[in-house]
VOLO-317194 format. One record per residue (C-alpha): residue number from 0; residue in one letter; x, y, z. Coordinates in Angstrom, 2 decimals, padded with zeros to 5 digits. Layout:
# VOLO-317194
<rec><i>NUM</i><aa>A</aa><xx>X</xx><yy>Y</yy><zz>Z</zz></rec>
...
***
This chain:
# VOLO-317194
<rec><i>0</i><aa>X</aa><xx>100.16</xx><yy>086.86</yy><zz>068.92</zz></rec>
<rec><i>1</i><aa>X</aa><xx>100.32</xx><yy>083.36</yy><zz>068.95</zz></rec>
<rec><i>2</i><aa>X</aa><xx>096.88</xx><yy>083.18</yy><zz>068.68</zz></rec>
<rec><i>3</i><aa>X</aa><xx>096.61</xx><yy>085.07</yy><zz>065.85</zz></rec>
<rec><i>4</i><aa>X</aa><xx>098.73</xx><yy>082.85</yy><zz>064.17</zz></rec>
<rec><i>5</i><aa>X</aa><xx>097.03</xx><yy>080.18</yy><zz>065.36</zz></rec>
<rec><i>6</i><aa>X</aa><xx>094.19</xx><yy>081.34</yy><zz>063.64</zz></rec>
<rec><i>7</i><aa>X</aa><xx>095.74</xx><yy>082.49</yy><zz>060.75</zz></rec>
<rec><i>8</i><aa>X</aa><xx>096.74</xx><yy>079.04</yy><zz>060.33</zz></rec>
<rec><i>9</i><aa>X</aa><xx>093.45</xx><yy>077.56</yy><zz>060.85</zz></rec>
<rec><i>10</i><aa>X</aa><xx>092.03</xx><yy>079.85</yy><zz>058.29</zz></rec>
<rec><i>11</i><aa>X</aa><xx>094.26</xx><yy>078.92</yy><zz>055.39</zz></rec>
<rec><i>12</i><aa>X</aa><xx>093.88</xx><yy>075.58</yy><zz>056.07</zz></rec>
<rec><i>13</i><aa>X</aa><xx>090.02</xx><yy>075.49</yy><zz>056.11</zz></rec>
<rec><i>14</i><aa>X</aa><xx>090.51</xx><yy>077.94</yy><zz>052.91</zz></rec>
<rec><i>15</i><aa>X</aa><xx>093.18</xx><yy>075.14</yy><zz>051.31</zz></rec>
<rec><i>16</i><aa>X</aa><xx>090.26</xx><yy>072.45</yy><zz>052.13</zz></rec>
<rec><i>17</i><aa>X</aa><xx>087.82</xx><yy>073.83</yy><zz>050.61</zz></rec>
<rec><i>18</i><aa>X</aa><xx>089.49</xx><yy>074.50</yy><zz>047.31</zz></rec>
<rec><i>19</i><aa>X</aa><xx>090.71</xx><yy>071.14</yy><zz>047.42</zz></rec>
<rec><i>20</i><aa>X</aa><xx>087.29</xx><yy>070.04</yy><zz>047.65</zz></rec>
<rec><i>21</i><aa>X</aa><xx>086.22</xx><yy>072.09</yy><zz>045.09</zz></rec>
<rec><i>22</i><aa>X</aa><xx>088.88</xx><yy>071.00</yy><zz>042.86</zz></rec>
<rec><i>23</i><aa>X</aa><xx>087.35</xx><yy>067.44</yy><zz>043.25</zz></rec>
<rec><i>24</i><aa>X</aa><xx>084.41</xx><yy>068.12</yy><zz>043.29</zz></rec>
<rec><i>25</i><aa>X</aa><xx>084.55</xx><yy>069.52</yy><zz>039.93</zz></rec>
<rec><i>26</i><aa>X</aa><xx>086.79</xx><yy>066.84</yy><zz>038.48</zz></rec>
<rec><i>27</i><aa>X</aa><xx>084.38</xx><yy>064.01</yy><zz>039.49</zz></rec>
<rec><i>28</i><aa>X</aa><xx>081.15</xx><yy>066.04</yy><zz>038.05</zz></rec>
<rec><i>29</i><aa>X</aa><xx>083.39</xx><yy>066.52</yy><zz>034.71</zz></rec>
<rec><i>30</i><aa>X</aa><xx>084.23</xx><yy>062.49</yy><zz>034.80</zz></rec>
<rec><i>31</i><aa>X</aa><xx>080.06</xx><yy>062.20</yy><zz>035.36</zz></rec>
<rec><i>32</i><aa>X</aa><xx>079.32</xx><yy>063.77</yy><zz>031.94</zz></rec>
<rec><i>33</i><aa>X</aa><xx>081.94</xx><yy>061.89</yy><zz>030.67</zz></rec>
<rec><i>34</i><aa>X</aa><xx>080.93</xx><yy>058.76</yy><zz>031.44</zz></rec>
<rec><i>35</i><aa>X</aa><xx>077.32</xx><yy>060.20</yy><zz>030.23</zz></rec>
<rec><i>36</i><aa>X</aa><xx>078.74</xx><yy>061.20</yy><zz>026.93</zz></rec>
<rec><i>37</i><aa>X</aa><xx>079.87</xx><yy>057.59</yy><zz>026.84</zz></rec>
<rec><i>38</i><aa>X</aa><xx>076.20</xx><yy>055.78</yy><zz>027.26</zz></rec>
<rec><i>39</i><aa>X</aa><xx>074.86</xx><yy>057.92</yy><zz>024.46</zz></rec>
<rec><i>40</i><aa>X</aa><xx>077.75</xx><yy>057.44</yy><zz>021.91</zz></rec>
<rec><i>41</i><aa>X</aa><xx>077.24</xx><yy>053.93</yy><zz>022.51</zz></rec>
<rec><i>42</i><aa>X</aa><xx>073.54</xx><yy>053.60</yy><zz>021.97</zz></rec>
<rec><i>43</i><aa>X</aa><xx>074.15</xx><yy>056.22</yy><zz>019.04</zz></rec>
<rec><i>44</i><aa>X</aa><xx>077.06</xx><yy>054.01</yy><zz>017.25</zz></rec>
<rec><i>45</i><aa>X</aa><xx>076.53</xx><yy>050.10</yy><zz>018.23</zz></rec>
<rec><i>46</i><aa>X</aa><xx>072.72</xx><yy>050.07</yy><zz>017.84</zz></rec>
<rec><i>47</i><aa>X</aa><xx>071.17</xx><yy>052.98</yy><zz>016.28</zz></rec>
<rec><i>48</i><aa>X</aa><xx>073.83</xx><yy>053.72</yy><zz>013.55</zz></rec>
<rec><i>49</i><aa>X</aa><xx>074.02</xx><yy>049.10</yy><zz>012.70</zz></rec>
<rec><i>50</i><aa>X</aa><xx>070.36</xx><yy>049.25</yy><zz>012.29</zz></rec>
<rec><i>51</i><aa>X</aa><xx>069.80</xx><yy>052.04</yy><zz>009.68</zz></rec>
<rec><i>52</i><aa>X</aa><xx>071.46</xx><yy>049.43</yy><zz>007.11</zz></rec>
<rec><i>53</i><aa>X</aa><xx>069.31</xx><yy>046.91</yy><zz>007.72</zz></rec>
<rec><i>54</i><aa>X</aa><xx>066.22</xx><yy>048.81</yy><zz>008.00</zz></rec>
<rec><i>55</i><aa>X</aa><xx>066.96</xx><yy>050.77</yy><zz>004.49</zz></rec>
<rec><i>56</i><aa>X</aa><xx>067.60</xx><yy>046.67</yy><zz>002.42</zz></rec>
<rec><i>57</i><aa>X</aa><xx>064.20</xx><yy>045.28</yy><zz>004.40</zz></rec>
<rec><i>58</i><aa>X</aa><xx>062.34</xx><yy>048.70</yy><zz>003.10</zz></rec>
<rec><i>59</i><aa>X</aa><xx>064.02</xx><yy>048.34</yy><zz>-000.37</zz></rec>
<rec><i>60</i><aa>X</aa><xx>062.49</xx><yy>045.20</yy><zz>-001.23</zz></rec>
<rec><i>61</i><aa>X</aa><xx>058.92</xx><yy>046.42</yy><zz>-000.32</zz></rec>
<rec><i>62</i><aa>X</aa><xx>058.94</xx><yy>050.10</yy><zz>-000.76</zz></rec>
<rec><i>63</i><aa>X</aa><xx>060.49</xx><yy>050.34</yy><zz>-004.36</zz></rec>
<rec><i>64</i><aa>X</aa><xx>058.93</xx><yy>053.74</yy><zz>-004.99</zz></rec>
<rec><i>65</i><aa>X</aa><xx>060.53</xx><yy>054.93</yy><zz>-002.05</zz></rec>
<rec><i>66</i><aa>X</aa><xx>063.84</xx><yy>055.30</yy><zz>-003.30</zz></rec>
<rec><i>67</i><aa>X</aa><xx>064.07</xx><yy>059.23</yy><zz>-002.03</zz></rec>
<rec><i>68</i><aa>X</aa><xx>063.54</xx><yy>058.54</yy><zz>001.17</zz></rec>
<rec><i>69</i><aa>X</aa><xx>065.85</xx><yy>055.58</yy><zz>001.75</zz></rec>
<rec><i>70</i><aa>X</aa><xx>068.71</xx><yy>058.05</yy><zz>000.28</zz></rec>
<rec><i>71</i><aa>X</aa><xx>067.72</xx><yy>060.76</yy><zz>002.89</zz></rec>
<rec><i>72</i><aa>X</aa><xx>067.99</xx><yy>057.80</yy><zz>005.44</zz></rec>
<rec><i>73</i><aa>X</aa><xx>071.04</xx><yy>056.81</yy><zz>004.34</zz></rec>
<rec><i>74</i><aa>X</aa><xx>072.98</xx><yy>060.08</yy><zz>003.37</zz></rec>
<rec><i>75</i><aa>X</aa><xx>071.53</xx><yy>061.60</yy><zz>007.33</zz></rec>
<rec><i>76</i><aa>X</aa><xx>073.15</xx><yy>057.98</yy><zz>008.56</zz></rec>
<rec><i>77</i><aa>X</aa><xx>076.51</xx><yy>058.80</yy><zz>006.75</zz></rec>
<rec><i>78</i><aa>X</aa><xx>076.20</xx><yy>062.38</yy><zz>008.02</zz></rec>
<rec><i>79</i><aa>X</aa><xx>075.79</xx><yy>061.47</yy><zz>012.09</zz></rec>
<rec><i>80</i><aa>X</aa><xx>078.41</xx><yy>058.98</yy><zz>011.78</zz></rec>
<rec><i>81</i><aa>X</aa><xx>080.86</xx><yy>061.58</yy><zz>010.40</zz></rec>
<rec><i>82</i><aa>X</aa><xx>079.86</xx><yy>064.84</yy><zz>013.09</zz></rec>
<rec><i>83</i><aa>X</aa><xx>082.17</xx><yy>065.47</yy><zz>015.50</zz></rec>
<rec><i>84</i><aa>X</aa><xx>082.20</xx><yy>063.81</yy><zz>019.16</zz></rec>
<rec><i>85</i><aa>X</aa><xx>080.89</xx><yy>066.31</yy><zz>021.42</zz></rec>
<rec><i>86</i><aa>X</aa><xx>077.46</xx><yy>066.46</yy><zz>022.03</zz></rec>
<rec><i>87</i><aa>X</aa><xx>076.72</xx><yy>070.05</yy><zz>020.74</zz></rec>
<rec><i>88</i><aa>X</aa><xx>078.03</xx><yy>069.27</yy><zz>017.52</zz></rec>
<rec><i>89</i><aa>X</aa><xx>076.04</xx><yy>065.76</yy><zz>017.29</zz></rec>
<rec><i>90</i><aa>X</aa><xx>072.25</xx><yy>066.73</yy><zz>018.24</zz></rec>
<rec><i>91</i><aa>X</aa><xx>071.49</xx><yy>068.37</yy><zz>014.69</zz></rec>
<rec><i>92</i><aa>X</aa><xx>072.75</xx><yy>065.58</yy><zz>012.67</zz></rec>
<rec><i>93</i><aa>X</aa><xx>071.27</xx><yy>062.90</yy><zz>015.21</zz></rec>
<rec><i>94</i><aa>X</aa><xx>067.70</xx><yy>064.52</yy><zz>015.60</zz></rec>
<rec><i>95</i><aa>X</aa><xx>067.96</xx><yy>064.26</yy><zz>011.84</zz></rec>
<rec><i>96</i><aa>X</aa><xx>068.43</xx><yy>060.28</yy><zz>011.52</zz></rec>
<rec><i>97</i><aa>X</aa><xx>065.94</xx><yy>059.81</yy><zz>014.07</zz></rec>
<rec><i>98</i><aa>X</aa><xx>063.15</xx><yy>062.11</yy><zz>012.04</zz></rec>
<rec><i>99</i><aa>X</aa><xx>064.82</xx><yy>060.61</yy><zz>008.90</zz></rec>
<rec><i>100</i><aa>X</aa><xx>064.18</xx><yy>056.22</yy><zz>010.23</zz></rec>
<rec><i>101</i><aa>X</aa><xx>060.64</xx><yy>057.15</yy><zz>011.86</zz></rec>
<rec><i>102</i><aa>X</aa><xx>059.89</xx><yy>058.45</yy><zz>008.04</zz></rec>
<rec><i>103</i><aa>X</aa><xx>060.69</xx><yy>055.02</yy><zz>006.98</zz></rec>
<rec><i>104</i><aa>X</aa><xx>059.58</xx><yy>053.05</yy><zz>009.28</zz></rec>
<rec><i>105</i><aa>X</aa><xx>055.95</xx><yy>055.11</yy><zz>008.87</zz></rec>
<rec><i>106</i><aa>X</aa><xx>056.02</xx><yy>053.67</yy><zz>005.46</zz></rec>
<rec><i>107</i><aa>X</aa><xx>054.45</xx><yy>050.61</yy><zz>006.82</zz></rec>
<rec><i>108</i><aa>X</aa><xx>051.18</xx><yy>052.61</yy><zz>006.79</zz></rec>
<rec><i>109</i><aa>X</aa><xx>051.44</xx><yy>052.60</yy><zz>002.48</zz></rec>
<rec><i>110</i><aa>X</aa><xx>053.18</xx><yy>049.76</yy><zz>002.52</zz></rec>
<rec><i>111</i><aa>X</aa><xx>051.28</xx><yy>046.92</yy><zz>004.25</zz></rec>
<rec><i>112</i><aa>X</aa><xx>053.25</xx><yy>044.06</yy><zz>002.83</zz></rec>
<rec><i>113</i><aa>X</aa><xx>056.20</xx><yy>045.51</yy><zz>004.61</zz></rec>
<rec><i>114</i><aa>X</aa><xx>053.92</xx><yy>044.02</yy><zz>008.43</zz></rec>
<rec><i>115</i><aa>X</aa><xx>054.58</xx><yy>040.99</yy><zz>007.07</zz></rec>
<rec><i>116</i><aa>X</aa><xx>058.09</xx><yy>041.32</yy><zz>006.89</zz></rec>
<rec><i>117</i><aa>X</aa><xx>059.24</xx><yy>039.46</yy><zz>010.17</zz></rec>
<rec><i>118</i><aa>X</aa><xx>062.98</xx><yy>041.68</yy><zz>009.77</zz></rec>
<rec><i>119</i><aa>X</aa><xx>061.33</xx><yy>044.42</yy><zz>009.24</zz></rec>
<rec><i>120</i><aa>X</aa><xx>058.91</xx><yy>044.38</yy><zz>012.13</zz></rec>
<rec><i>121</i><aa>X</aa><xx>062.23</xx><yy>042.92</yy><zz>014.50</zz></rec>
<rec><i>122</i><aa>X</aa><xx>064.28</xx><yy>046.35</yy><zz>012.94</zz></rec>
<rec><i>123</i><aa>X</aa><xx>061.51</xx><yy>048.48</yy><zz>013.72</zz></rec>
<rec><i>124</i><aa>X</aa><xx>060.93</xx><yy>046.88</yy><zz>017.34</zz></rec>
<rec><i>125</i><aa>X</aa><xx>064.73</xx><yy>047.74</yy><zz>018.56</zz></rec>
<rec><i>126</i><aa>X</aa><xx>064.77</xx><yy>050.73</yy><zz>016.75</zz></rec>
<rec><i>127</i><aa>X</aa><xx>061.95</xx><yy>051.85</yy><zz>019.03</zz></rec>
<rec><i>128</i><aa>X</aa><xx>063.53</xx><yy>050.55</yy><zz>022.23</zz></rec>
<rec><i>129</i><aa>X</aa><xx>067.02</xx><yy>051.92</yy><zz>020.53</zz></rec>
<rec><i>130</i><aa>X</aa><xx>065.20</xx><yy>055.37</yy><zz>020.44</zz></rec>
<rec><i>131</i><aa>X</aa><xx>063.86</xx><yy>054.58</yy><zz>024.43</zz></rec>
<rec><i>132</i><aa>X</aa><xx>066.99</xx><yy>054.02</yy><zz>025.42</zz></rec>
<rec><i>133</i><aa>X</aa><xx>068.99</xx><yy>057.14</yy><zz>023.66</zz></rec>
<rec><i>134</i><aa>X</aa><xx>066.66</xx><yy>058.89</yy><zz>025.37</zz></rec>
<rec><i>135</i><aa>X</aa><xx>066.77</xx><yy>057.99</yy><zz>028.90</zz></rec>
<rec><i>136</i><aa>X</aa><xx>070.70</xx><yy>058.11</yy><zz>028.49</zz></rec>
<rec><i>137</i><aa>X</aa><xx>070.34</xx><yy>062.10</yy><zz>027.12</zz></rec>
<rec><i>138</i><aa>X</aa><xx>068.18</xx><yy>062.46</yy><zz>030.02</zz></rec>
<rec><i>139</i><aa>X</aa><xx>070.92</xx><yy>061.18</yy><zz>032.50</zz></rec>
<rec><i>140</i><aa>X</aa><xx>073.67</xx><yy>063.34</yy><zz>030.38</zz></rec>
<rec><i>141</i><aa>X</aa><xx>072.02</xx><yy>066.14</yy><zz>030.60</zz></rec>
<rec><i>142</i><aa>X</aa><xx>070.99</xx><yy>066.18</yy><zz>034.26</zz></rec>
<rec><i>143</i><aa>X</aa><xx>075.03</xx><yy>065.32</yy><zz>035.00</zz></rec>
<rec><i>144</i><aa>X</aa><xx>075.67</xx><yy>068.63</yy><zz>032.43</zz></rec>
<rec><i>145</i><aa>X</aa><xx>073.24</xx><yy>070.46</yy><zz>034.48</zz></rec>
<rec><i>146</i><aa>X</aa><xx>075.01</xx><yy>069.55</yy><zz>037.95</zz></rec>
<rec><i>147</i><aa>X</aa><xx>078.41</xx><yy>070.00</yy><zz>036.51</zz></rec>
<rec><i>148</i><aa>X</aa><xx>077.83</xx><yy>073.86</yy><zz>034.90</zz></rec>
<rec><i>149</i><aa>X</aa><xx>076.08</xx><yy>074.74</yy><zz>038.01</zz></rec>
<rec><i>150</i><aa>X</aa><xx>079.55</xx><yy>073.48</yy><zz>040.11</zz></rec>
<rec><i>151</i><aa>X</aa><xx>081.64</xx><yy>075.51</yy><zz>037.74</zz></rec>
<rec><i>152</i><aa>X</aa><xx>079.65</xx><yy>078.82</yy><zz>037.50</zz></rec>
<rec><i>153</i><aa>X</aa><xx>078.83</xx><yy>078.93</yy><zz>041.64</zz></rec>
<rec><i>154</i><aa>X</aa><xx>080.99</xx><yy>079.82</yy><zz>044.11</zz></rec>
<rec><i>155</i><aa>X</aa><xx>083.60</xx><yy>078.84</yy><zz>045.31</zz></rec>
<rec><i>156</i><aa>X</aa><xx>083.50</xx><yy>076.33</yy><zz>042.28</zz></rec>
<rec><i>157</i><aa>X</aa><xx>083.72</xx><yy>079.25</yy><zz>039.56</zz></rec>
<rec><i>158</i><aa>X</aa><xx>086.84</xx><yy>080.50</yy><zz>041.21</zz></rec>
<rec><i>159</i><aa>X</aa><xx>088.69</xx><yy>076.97</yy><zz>041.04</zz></rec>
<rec><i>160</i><aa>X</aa><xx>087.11</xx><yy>076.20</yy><zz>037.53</zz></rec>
<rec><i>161</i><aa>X</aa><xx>088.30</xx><yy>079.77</yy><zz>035.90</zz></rec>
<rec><i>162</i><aa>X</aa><xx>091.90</xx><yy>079.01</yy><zz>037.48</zz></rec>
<rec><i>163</i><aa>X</aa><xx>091.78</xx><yy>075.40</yy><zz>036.58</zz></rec>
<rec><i>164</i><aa>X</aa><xx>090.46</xx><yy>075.96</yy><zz>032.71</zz></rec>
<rec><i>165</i><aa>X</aa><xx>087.10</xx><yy>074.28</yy><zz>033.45</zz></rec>
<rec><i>166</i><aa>X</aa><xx>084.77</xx><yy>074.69</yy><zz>030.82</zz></rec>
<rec><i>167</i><aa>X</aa><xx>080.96</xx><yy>074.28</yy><zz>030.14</zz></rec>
<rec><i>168</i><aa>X</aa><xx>079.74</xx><yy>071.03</yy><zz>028.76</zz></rec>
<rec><i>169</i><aa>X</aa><xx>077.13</xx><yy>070.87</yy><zz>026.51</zz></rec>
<rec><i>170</i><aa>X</aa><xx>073.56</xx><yy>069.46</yy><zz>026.19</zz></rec>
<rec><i>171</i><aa>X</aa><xx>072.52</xx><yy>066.40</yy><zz>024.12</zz></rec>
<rec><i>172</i><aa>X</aa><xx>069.51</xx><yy>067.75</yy><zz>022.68</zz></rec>
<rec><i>173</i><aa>X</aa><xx>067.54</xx><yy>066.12</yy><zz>020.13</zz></rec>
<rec><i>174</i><aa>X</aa><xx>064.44</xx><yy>067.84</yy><zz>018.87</zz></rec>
<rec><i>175</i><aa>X</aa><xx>063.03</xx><yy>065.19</yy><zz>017.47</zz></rec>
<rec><i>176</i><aa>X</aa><xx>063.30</xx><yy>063.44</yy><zz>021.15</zz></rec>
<rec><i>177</i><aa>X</aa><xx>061.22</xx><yy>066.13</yy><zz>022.94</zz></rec>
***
């Protein structure tokens, strides 16, 4: 009898453990995505997002013809900043901006005046290592999505997720970064 209990006891203790773990182990993968989120909304709002206004006025003094263009640019700009903060509802609007500045800054091609433009050559050199970096940070978010969903659909994680109201994150995904 007393061994029963015994093992009774060790049982729900190993069993309390384990969802404790769980629990945890779900909370830190959630705060891992978070923290991912973070990196991209930063590289999205302090560099990407403060360049497009720059790179539309050093275009505009070259590139008078392209007047269409540089309102795409700017209405797609005005249109990412404005999407909502998850990262499901920001990868159309952001894979737009980034098709919408490598249109612009391909107009150096018609436009070779614009090469000798030493702001617009600086724009379009951290706009490519803005784009780099974006990137590698959607990479890292969506590897820390990928961990976290698999924790919260496996067992035991699913149980403790479902009972805990953990849902899926989403993927950053930006066509025009594939």
């Amino acid at each position: 009898m007393t061994a029963a209990l015994v093992l009774l006891a060790f049982a729900l203790g190993a069993g309390l453990v384990g969802y404790l773990f769980s629990y945890n182990s779900l909370v830190s993968a959630r705060q891992q995505v978070a923290d991912a989120w973070a990196a991209i909304d930063v590289e999205l709002e302090r560099r990407r997002h403060t360049l497009i206004p720059g790179l539309v006025s050093a275009v505009q003094a070259t590139a008078t013809h392209e007047r269409v263009l540089l309102e795409r640019l700017v209405n797609t700009d005005r249109r990412a900043r404005q999407a909502a903060g998850s990262a499901a509802e920001r990868s159309t609007p952001e894979s737009e901006l980034a098709t919408a500045a490598r249109a612009v800054v391909a107009l150096r091609e018609r436009y070779p005046a614009l090469d000798t433009q030493r702001n617009f050559l600086q724009l379009q050199q951290e706009l490519a290592i803005t784009e780099d970096r974006i990137g590698a940070a959607r990479r890292f978010h969506n590897i820390k999505v990928a961990e976290y969903n698999r924790r919260t659909e496996a067992v035991p994680g699913n149980l403790v997720a479902r009972r805990h109201h953990f849902a899926l994150a989403d993927y950053f995904d930006l066509a025009a970064d594939d």
